[in-house]
C-alpha positions as CSV (number, residue, x, y, z in Angstrom):
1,X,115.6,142.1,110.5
2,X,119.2,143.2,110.7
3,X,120.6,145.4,107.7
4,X,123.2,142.4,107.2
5,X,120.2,140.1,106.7
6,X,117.9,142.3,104.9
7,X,120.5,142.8,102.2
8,X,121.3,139.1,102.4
9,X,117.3,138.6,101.4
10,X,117.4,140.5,98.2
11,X,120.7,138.9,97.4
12,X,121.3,139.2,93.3
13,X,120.2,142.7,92.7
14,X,122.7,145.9,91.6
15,X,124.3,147.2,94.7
16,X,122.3,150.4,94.6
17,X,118.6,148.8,94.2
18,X,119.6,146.4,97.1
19,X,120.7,149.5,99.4
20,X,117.1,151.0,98.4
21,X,115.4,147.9,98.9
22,X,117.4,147.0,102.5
23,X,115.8,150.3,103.6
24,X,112.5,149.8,102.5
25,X,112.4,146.4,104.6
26,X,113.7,147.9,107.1
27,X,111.2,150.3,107.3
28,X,108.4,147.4,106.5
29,X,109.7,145.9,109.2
30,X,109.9,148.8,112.0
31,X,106.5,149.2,110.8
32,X,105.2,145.6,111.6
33,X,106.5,145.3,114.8
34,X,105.6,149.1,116.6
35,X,102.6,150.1,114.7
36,X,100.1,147.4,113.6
37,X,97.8,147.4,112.8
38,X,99.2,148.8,109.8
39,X,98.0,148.4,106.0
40,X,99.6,149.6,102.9
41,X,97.2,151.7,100.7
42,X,97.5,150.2,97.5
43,X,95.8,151.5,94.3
44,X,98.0,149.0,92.3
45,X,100.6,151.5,91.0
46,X,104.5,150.3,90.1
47,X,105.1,151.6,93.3
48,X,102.7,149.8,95.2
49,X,103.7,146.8,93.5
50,X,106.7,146.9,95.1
51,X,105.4,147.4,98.4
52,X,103.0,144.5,97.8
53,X,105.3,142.0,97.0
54,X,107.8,143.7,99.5
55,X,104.8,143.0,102.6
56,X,104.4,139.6,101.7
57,X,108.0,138.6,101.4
58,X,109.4,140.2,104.9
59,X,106.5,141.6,106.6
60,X,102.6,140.2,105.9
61,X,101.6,141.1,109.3
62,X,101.2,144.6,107.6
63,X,97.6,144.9,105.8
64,X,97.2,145.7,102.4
65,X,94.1,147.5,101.0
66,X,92.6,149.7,97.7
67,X,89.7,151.7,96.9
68,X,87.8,150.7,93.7
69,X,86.2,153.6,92.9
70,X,83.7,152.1,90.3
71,X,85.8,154.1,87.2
72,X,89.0,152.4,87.1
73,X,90.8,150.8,84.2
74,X,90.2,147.5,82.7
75,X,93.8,147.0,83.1
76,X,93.3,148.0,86.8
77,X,91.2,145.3,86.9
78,X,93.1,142.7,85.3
79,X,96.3,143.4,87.3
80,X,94.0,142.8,90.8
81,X,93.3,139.3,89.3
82,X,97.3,139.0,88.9
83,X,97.3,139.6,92.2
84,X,95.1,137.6,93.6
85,X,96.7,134.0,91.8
86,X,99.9,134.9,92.8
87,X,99.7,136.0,96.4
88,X,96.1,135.0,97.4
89,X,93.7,137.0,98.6
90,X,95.6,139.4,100.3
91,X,93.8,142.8,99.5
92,X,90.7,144.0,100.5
93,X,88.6,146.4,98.5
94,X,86.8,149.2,99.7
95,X,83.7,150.8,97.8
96,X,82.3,154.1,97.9
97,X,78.9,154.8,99.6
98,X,76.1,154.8,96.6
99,X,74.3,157.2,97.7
100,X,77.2,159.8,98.1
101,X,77.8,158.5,94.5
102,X,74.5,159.2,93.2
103,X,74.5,162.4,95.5
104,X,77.5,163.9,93.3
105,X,76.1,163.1,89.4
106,X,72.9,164.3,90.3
107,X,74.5,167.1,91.0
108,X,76.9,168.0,89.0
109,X,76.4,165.0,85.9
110,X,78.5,161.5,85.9
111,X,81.5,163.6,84.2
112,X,80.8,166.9,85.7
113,X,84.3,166.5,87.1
114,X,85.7,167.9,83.9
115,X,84.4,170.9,84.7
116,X,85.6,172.8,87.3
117,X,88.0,171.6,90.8
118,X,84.6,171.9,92.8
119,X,83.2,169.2,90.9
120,X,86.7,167.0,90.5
121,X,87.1,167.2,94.2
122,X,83.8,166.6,95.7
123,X,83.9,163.5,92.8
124,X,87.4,162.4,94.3
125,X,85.6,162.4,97.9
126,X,82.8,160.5,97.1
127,X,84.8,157.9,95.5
128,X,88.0,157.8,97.2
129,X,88.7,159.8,100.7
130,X,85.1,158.5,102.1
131,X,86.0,155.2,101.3
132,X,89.7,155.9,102.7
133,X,88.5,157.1,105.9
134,X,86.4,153.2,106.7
135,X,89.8,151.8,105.1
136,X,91.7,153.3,108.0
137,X,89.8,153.0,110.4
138,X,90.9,151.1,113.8
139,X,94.6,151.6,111.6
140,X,97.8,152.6,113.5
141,X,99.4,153.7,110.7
142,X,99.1,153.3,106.7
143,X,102.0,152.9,104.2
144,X,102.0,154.4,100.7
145,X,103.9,154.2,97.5
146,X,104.6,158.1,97.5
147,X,107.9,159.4,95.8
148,X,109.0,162.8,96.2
149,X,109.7,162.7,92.6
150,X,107.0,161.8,91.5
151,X,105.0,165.4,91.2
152,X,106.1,169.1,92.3
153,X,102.9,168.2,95.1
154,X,105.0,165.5,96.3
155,X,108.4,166.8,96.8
156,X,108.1,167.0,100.2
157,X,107.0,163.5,101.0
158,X,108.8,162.1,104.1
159,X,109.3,158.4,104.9
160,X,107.3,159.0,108.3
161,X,104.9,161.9,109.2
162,X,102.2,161.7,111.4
163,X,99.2,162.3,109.6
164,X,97.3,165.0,111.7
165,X,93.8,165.1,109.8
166,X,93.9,161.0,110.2
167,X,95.1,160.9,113.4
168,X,97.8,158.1,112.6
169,X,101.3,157.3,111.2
170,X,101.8,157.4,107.6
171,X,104.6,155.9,106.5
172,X,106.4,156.3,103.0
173,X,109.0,153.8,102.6
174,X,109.4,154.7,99.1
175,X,109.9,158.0,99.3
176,X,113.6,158.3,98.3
177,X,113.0,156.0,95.6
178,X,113.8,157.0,91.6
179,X,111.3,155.6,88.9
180,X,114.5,153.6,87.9
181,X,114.7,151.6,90.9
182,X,110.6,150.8,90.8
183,X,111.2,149.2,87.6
184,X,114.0,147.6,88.2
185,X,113.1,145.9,91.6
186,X,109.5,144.8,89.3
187,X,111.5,143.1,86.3
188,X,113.8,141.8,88.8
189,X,111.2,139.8,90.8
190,X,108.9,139.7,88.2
191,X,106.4,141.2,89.6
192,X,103.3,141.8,87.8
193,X,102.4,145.4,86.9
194,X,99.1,147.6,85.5
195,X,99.7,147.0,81.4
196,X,98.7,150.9,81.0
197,X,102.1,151.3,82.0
198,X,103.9,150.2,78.7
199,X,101.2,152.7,76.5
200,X,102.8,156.0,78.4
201,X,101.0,156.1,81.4
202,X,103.3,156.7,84.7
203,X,100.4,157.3,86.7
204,X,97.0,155.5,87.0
205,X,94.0,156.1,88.5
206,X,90.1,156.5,87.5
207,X,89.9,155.7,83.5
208,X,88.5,159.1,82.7
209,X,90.7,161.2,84.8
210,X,93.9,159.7,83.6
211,X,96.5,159.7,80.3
212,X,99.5,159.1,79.0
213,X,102.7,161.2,79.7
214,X,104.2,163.2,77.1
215,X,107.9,163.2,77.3
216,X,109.7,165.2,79.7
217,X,106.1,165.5,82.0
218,X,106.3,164.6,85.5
219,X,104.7,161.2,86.3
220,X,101.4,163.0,87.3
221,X,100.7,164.8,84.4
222,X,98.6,162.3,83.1
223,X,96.5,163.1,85.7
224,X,93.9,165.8,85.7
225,X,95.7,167.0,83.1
226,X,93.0,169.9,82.7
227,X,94.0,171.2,85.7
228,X,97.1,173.4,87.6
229,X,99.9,171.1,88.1
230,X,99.8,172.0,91.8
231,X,96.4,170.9,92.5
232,X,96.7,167.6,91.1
233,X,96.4,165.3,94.1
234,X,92.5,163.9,95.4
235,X,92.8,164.6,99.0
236,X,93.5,161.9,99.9
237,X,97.3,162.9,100.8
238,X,97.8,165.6,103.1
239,X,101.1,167.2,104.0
240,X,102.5,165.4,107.4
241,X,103.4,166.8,110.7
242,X,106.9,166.7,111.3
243,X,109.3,163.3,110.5
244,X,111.6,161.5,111.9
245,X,114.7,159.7,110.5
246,X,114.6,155.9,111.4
247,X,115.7,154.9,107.5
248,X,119.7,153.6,108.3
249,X,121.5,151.9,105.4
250,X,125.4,151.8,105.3
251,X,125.1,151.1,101.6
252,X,123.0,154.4,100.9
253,X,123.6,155.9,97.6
């Protein structure tokens, strides 16, 4: 899609989310037609939201996935039903291996992740990077809903990296994004979002792992809040190997 036409497609929003969005699609669709297959790792966050209804609306041929890591939310839960009446089954779900499952609270209890970044991590491996590891398998690339401003861990998110431990593209089309824009491309298109969201939370994963932000907290600091602001990631995100600059938008703000 030409810029002309991807601005002409999101016709109706502020001139500065539409510059936003024209790059994302652009992105979306540089992505769908060098590097599928391609699928959008999606754990049902604003900002995947986006991305979601983004994919289905100028570029389905991109996949869209999430790992259901047995702890999430009810809310989590009741948003992936949202999602399923209004775009159809588009997402598949990926579980963790039971045994690793039962491997970890054997060993260290079902919450022994409070205690210690051992414990947090090989619970966030069992649950999340095994399972993301079938989920990209045969994968050219993967897409996520990574901001840099979302966390000091994530300031240096690029919009492409090669992802060197995966041993494929990942792609951030977000990654310039504000939290502003999230919500305002969501209410514009009403696109359903995780109800957690209007009780504090600005960043949702597992249930007990995750809490509302106090003000003037990063977005992740609802999230193993018990821990060092620097370590708060899962592993599943790994700093990327070099980028390149394929996001063009004459409207850029």
């Amino acid at each position: 899609m030409s810029e002309s036409r991807a601005v002409s497609v999101e016709r109706g929003l502020a001139p500065v989310l539409r510059a936003r969005v024209c790059q994302a699609v652009q992105v979306l669709e540089r992505v769908e037609a060098e590097l599928l297959p391609a699928a959008l790792a999606s754990s049902f966050s604003a900002e995947d939201m986006v991305l979601l209804d983004l994919i289905r609306r100028h570029a389905p041929g991109i996949g869209i996935f999430t790992l259901d890591t047995g702890r999430l939310p009810a809310e989590t839960y009741a948003l992936q039903q949202q999602v399923l009446e209004r775009y159809g089954p588009v997402v598949r779900t990926y579980f963790p291996n039971p045994a690793e499952v039962e491997g970890f609270v054997a060993h260290y209890g079902a919450n022994g992740f409070y205690h210690g970044i051992e414990a947090r991590r090989a619970c966030c491996h069992a649950r999340k990077v095994a399972p993301l590891q079938r989920a990209l398998a045969g994968q050219r690339a993967w897409l996520t809903g990574m901001r840099r401003a979302q966390a000091v861990t994530r300031e240096e998110v690029v919009v492409e990296g090669f992802d060197e431990h995966h041993g494929l593209v990942k792609v951030n089309p977000l990654a310039e994004w504000r939290e502003d824009d999230v919500w305002a491309y969501l209410r514009s298109r009403r696109v359903p979002y995780n109800e957690l969201y209007d009780q504090g939370y600005r960043s949702i994963g597992c249930a007990p792992c995750t809490r509302p932000v106090a003000p003037g907290e990063d977005a992740r600091a609802g999230r193993w809040w018990w821990e060092a602001s620097g370590q708060r990631e899962c592993g599943l995100h790994r700093a990327p190997a070099g980028a390149t600059g394929w996001l063009k938008c004459a409207a850029k703000p």
